[in-house]
LUMNUVEX-252111 format. One line per 5 residues: number of its first residue (from 1); for each residue x, y, z of N, C-alpha, C. Coordinates in steps of 0.02 Angstrom, whole numbers, m for minus. Atoms other than C-alpha are relative to their C-alpha. Layout:
% residues N
NUM = X,Y,Z,X,Y,Z,X,Y,Z ~ ... $
This chain:
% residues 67
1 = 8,m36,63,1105,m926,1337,m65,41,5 ~ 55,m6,m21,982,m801,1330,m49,18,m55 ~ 37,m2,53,841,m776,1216,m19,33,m68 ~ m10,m45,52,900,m656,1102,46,m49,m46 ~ m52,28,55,1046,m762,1039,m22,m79,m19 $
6 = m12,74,m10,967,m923,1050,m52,11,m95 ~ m7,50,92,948,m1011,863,m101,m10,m33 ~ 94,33,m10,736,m1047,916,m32,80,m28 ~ 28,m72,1,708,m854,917,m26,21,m65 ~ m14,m38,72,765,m797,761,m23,m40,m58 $
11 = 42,57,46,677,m958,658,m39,17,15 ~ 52,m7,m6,535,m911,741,m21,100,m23 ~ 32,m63,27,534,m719,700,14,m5,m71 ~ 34,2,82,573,m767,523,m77,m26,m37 ~ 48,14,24,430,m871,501,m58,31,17 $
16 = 53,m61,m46,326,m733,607,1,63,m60 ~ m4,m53,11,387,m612,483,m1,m18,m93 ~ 20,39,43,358,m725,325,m71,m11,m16 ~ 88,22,m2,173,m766,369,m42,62,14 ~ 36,m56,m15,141,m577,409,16,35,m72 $
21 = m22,m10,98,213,m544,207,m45,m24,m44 ~ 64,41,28,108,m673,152,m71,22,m4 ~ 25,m36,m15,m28,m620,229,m38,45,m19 ~ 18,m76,12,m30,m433,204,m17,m1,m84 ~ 8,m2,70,m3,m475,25,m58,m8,m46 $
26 = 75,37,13,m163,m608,6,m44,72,10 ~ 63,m66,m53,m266,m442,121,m4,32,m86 ~ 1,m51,64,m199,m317,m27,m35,m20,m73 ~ m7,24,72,m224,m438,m180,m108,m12,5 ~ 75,7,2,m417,m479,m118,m33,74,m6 $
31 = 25,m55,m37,m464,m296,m65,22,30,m74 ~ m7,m38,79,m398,m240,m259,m66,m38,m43 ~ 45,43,42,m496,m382,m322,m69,20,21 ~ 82,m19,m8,m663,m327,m218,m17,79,m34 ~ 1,m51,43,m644,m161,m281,23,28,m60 $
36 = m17,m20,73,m592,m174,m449,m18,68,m34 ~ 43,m42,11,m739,m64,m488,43,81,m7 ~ m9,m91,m25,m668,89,m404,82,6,m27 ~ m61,9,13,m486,71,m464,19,65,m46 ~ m17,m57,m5,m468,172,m593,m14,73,9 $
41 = 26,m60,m43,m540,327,m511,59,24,65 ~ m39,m7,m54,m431,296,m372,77,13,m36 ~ m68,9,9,m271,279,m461,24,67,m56 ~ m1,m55,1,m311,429,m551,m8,72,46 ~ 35,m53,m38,m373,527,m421,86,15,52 $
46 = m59,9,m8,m186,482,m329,44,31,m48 ~ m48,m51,42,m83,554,m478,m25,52,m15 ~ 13,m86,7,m184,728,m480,17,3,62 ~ m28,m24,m44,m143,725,m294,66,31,7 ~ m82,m5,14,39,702,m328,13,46,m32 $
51 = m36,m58,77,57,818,m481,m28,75,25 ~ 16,m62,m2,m40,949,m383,64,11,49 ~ m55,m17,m59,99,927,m225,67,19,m51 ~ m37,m20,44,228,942,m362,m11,87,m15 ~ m1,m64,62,171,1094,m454,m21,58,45 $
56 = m16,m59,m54,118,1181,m278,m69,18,m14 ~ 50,m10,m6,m42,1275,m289,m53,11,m58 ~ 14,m13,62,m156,1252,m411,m76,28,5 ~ 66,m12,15,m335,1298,m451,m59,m37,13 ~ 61,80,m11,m479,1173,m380,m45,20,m54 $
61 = 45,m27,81,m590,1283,m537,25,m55,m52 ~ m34,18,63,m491,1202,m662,m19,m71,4 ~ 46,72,m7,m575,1039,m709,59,m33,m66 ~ m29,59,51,m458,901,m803,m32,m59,m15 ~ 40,70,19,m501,748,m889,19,m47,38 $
66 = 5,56,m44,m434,662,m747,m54,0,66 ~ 58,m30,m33,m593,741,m639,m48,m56,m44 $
């Protein structure tokens, strides 16, 4: 049998691919929590990116209250 089909593999890349979910998740959930601070800045600063790629070229002059 060879090591693709065998039963050991595929238990082992689930729990490989379980503990790298885990993980990434804990990384994300601390790394929000150390920078709380900067949050919303960032999460505004992300939807003027977006709304400028949307709307195409806009004006860097033009100052919003999300600035």
């Amino acid at each position: 049998m060879t090591l693709i089909h065998s039963s050991k593999f595929w238990l082992a890349a689930f729990y490989a691919g379980m503990a790298a979910g885990i993980f990434s998740t804990v990384a994300q959930i601390l790394l929000w929590w150390l920078f709380w601070d900067a949050l919303p800045s960032i999460l505004y600063r992300d939807a003027h990116f977006a709304a400028a790629i949307i709307m195409g070229k806009v004006d860097p002059a033009v100052k919003t209250i999300i600035d």
